[in-house]
C-alpha positions as semicolon CSV with decimal commas, in nm:
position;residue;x (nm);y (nm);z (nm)
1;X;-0,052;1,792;1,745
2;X;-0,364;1,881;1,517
3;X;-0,385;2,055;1,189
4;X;-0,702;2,255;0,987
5;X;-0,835;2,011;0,720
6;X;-0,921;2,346;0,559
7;X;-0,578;2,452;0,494
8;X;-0,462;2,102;0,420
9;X;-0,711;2,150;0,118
10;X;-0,615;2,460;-0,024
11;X;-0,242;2,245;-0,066
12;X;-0,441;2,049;-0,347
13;X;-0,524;2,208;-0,672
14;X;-0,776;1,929;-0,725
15;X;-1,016;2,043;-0,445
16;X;-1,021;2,389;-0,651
17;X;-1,214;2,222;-0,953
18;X;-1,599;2,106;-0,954
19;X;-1,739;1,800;-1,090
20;X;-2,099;1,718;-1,195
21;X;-2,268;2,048;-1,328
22;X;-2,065;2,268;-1,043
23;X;-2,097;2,007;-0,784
24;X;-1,803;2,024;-0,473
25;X;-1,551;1,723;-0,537
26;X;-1,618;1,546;-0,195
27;X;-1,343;1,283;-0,259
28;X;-1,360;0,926;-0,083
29;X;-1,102;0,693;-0,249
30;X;-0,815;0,745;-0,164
31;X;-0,734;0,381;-0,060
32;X;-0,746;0,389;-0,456
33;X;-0,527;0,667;-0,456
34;X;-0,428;0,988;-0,295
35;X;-0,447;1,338;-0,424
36;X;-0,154;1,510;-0,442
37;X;-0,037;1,850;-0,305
38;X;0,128;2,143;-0,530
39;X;0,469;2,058;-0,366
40;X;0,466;1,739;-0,511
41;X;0,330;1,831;-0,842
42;X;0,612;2,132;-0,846
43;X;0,901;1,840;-0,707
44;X;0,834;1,615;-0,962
45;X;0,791;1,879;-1,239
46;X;1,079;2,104;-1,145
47;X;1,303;1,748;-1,153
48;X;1,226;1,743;-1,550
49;X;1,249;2,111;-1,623
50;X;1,615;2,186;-1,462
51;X;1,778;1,834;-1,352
52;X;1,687;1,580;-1,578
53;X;1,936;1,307;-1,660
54;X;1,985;0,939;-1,589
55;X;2,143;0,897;-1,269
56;X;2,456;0,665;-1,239
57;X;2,532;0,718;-1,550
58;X;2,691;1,086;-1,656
59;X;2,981;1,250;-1,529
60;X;2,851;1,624;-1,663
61;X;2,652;1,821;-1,412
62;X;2,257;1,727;-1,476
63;X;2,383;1,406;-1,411
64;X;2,529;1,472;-1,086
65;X;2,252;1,694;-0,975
66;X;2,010;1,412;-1,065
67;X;2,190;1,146;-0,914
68;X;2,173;1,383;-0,617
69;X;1,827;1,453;-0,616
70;X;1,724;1,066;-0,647
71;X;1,933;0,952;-0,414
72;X;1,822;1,247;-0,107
73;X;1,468;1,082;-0,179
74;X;1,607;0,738;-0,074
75;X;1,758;0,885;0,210
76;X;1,393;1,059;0,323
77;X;1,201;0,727;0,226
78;X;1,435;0,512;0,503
79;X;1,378;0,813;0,712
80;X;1,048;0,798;0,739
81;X;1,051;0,448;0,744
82;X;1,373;0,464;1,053
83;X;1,575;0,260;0,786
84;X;1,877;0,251;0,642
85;X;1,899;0,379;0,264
86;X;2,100;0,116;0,165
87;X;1,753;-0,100;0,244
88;X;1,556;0,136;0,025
89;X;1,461;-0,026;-0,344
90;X;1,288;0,183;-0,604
91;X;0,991;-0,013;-0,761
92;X;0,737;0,105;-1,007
93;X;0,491;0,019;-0,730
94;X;0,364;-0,205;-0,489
95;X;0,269;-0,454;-0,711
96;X;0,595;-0,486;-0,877
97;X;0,773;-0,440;-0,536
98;X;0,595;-0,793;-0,408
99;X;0,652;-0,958;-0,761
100;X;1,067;-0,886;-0,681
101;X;1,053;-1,055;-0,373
102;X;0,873;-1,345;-0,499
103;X;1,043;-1,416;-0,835
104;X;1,399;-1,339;-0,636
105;X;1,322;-1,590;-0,428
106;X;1,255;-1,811;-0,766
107;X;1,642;-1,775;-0,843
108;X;1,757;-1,852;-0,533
109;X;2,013;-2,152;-0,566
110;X;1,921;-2,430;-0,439
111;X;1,960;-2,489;-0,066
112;X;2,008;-2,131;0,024
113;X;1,804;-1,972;0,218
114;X;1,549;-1,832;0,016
115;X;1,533;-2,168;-0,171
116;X;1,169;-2,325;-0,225
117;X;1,072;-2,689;-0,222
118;X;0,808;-2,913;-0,192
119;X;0,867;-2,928;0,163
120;X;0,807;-2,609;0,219
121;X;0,514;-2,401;0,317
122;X;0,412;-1,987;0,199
123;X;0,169;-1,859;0,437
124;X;-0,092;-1,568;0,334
125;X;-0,442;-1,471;0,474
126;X;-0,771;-1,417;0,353
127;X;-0,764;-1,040;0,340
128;X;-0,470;-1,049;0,069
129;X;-0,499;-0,822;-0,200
130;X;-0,424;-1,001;-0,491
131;X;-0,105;-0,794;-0,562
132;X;0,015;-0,998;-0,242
133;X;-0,169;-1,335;-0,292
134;X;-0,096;-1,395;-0,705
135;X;0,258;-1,392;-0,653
136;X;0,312;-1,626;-0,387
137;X;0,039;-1,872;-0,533
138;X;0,305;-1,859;-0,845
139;X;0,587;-1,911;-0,634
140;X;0,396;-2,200;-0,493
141;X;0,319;-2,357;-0,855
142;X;0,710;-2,330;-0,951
143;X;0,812;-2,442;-0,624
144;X;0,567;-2,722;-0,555
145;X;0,556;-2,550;-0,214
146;X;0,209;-2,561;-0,067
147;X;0,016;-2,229;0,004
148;X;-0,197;-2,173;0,309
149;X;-0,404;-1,880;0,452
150;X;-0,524;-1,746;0,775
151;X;-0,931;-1,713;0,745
152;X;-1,133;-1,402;0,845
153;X;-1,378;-1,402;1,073
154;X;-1,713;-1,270;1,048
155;X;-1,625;-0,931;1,209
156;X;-1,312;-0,889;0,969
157;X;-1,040;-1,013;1,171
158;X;-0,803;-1,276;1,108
159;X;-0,856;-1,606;1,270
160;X;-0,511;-1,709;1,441
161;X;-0,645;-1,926;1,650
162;X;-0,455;-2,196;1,447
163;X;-0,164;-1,982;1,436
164;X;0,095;-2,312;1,531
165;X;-0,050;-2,544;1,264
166;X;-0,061;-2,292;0,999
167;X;0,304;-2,160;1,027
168;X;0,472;-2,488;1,115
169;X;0,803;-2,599;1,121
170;X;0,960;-2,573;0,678
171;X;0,732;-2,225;0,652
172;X;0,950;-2,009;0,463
173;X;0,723;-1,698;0,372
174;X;0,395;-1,553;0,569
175;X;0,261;-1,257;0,358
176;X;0,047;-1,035;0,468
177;X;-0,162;-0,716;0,479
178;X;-0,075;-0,460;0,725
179;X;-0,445;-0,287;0,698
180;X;-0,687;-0,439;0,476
181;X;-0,768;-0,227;0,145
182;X;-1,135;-0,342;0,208
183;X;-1,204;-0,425;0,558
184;X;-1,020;-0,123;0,763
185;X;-0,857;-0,386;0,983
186;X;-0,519;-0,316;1,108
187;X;-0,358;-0,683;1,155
188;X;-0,220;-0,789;1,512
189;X;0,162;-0,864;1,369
190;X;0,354;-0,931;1,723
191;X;0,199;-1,247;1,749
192;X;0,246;-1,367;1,368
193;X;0,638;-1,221;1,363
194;X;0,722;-1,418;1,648
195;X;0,606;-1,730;1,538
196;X;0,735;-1,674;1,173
197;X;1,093;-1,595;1,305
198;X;1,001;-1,959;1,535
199;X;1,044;-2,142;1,261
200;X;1,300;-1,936;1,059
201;X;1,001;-1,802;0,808
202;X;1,051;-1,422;0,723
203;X;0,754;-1,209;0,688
204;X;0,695;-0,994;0,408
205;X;0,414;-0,720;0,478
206;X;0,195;-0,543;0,204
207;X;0,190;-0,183;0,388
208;X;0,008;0,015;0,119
209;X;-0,271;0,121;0,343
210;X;-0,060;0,199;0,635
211;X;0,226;0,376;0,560
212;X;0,083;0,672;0,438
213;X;-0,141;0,699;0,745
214;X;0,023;0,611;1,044
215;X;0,368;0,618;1,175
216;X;0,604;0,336;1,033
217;X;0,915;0,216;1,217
218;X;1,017;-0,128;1,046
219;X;1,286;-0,219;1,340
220;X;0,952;-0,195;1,567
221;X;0,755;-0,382;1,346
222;X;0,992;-0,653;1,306
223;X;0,936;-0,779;0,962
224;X;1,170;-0,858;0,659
225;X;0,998;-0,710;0,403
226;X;0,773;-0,422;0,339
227;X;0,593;-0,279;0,051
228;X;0,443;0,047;-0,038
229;X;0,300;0,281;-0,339
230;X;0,360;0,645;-0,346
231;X;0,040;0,743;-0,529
232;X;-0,131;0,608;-0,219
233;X;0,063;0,853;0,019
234;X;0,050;1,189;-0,142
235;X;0,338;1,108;-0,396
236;X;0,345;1,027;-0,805
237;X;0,239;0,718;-0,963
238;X;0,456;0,491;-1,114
239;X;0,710;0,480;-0,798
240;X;0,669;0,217;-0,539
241;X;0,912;0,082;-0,249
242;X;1,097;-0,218;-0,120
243;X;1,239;-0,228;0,236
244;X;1,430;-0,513;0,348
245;X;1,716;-0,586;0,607
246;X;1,815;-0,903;0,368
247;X;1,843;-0,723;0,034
248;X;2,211;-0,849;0,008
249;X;2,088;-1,207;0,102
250;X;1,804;-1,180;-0,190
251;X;1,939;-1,260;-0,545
252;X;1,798;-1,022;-0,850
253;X;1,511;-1,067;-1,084
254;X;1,543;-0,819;-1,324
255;X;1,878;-0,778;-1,529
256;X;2,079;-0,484;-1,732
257;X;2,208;-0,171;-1,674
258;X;2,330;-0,013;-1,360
259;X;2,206;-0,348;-1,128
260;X;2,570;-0,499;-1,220
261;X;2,913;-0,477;-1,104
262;X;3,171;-0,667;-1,350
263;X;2,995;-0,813;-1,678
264;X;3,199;-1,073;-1,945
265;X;3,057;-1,241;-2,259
266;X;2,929;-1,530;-2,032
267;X;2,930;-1,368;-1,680
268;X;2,813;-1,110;-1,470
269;X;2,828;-0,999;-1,096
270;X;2,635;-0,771;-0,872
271;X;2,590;-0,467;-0,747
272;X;2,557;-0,427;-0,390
273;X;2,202;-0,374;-0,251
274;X;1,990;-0,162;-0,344
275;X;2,077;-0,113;-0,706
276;X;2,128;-0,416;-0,763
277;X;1,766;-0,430;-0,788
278;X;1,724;-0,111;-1,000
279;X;1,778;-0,242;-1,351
280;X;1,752;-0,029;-1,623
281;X;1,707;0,352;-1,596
282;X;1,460;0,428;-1,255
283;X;1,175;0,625;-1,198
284;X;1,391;0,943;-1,115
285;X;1,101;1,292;-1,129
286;X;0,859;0,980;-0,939
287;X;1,121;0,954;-0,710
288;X;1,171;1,332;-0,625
289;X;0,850;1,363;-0,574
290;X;0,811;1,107;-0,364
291;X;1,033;1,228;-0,156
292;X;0,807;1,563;-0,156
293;X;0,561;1,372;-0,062
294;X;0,668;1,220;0,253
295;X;0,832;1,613;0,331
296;X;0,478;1,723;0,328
297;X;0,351;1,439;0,557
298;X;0,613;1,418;0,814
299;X;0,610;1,873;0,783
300;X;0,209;1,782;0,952
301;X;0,296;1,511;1,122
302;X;0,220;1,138;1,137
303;X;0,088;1,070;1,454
304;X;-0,169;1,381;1,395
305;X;-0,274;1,218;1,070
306;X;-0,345;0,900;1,227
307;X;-0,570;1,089;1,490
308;X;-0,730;1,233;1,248
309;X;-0,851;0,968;1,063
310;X;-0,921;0,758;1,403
311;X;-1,173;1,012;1,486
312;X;-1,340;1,097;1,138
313;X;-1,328;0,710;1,100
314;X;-1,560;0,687;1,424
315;X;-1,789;0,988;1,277
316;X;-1,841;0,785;0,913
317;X;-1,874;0,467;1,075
318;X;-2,140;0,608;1,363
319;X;-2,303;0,773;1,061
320;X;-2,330;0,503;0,861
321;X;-2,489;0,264;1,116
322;X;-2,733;0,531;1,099
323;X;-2,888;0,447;0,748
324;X;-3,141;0,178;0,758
325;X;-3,081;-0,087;0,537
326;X;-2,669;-0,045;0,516
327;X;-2,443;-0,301;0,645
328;X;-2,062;-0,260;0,715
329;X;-1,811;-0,497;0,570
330;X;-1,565;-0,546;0,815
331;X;-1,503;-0,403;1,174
332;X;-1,821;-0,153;1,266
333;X;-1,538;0,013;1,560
334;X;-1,234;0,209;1,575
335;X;-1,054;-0,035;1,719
336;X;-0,717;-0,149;1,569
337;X;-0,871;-0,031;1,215
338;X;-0,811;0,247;0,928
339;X;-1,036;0,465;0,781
340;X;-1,145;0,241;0,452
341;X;-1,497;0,133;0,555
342;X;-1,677;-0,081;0,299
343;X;-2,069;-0,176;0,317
344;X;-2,380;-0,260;0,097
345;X;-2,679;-0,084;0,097
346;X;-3,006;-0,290;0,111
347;X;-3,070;-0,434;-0,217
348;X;-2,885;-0,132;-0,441
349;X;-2,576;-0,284;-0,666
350;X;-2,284;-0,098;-0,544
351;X;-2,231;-0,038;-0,884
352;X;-2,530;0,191;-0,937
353;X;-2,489;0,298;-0,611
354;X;-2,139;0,382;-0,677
355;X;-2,290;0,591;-0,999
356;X;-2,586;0,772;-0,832
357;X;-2,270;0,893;-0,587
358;X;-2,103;0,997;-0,839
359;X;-2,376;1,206;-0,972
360;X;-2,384;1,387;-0,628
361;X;-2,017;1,441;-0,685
362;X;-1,898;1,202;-0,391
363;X;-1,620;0,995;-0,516
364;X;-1,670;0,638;-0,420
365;X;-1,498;0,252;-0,502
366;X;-1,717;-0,004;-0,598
367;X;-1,685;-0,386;-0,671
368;X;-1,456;-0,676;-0,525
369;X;-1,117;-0,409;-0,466
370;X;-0,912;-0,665;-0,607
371;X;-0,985;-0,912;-0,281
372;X;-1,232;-1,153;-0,427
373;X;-1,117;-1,400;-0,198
374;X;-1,234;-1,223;0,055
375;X;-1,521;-1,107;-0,073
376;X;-1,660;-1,465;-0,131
377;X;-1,564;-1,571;0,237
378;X;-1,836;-1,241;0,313
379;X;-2,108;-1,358;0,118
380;X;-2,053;-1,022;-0,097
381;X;-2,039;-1,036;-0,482
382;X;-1,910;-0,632;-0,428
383;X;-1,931;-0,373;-0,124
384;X;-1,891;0,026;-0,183
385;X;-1,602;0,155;-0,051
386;X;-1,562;0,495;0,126
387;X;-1,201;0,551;0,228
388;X;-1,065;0,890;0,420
389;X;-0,731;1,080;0,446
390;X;-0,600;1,405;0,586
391;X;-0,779;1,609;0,334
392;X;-1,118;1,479;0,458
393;X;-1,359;1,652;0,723
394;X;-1,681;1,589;0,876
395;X;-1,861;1,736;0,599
396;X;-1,741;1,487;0,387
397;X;-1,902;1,226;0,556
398;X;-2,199;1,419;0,599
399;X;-2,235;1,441;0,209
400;X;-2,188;1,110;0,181
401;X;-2,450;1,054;0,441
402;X;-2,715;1,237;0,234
403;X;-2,590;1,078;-0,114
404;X;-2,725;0,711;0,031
405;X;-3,021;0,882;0,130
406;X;-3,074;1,025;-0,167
407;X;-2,980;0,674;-0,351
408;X;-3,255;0,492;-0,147
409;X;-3,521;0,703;-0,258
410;X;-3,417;0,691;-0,627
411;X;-3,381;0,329;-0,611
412;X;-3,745;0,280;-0,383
């Protein structure tokens, strides 16, 4: 299956608007975040204008047809993931989805399973963004647990060449990237899940650059956890999701309304999974649209998106290695990588690179993308990052192309 990049476009009101004195918006961030299609916009919109009420809570009508309406985007978000719904938590993101798992794991009682000690060990890598690398080193500090990494090589893959001795015997997390936000790389996970599950570690796995690119089947990939943001896959901001298989296994971090099931002046119980993770009152429109979202992708089709991007991946990268003076960060192939491809340009600051883009009205990241980890193990203080999706076309790259040329010259 293929689709026209052309008529994906005219789906985003964005790409009608100009930037820079009438300048074409040749966006290249979307590893940032996506844009977002007039379906979604209309989902999320519509949600506030004819259905709004707090679900859970009402027994009048806007209630019901709320309730109904968040809980039909659960259902298409463990669809598209082939999960249950009942595995399905609504997070305000990403971020706050990895920060659950790791302070849940806080108030585990001791002895249970997701109990930390000293004795045992969290396992992350080198390409963590630091959404998924702060929280476990805090879990580590409460714990006393120690915290160790798998490095990256020089081409930007991960070094598992030590793959026993790192997750040993008393490893109870490994935490890791699915494709790097900076490098492109798509991680080998067969290898890491089997020796996780060895030693009775689970593996949680940040899949913000993946899931809205490729197709996701968590009983394939074998992991416990998984993470992604909606504003990264076509959907709102300020929505994010938690699968897991062990949800009813995991005790709750946050505490109030709707997460309970019997409550006295010095008790409480649970709710069974998921809500007993949804305190308070959720991100219902963000939901809805969500769930737009992931109608609109699955209506063109995963596997076509990921083809997509394969190939206009190969055209950036092939065109890239064409500029004298630039250097990719990270894999310079298509091979078992995404279409984020960061590099430096001779001695330009990406910064002012980043800016003199900008003024040709290509959207660019700049600076460490929230990895400086790994951007000290490069030998890069900051790389520019160009990063494609399914709105994206050859002539994208080709502007892009002629911006760096143009930034060379300015710079001479």
């Amino acid at each position: 299956m293929s689709f026209n990049v052309a008529k994906v476009r005219k789906d985003f009101p964005i790409f009608e608007r100009t930037i820079r004195d009438g300048k074409k918006l040749i966006y290249l961030d979307s590893g940032a975040t996506s844009q977002k299609p007039l379906s979604v916009i209309d989902a999320e919109s519509n949600f506030y204008k004819f259905h709004n009420a707090a679900v859970h809570r009402g027994a009048h009508q806007l209630a019901e047809e709320a309730t109904d309406a968040f809980e039909a985007a659960r259902l298409k978000v463990a669809d598209f993931l082939n999960a249950h719904e009942d595995e399905i938590v609504f997070t305000k993101s990403a971020t706050e989805s990895l920060n659950l798992i790791a302070y849940a794991m806080s108030n585990a009682e001791p002895g249970s399973a997701f109990a930390l000690t000293s004795n045992n060990r969290i396992v992350v890598t080198e390409m963590e963004h630091h959404a998924n690398l702060i929280p476990w080193q805090q879990l580590a500090a409460r714990t006393g647990a120690e915290l160790k990494w798998f490095e990256v090589t020089p081409e930007g893959r991960l070094d598992l060449s030590k793959i026993d001795s790192i997750i040993t015997e008393g490893t109870k997390v490994v935490a890791l990237t699915h494709q790097s936000n900076v490098l492109g790389t798509i991680n080998p996970l067969d290898a890491i899940v089997k020796r996780a599950h060895e030693v009775g570690a689970v593996v949680v796995l940040d899949a913000c650059q993946s899931v809205p690119h490729m197709p996701i089947d968590v009983k394939k990939l074998g992991v416990d956890f998984l993470t992604f943001s909606g504003h990264k896959a076509v959907g709102p901001t300020g929505v994010g999701v938690l699968w897991s298989s062990l949800l009813n296994e995991l005790p709750p971090f946050l505490f109030g309304g709707s997460m309970i099931e019997t409550v006295t002046m010095t008790s409480a119980t649970w709710a069974p999974a998921p809500r007993k993770f949804e305190a308070g009152v959720p991100n219902m429109a963000q939901a809805v649209g969500l769930g737009a979202a992931l109608d609109y992708l699955t209506a063109i089709g995963m596997d076509a998106i990921f083809e997509h991007e394969v190939a206009l991946t190969g055209y950036l990268i092939d065109g890239l290695l064409q500029i004298p003076e630039l250097s990719i960060v990270g894999p310079n192939n298509t091979d078992s990588r995404g279409g984020s491809v960061s590099f430096t340009v001779g001695q330009i600051h990406p910064h002012d690179l980043g800016q003199y883009l900008d003024s040709q009205g290509v959207a660019v990241r700049t600076g460490h993308h929230c990895a400086w980890p790994l951007t000290r193990k490069l030998g890069v203080p900051a790389t520019t990052r160009a990063s494609l999706y399914l709105y994206n076309d050859e002539s994208d790259c080709d502007a892009l192309f002629a911006a760096i040329i143009g930034a060379q010259k300015y710079f001479a």
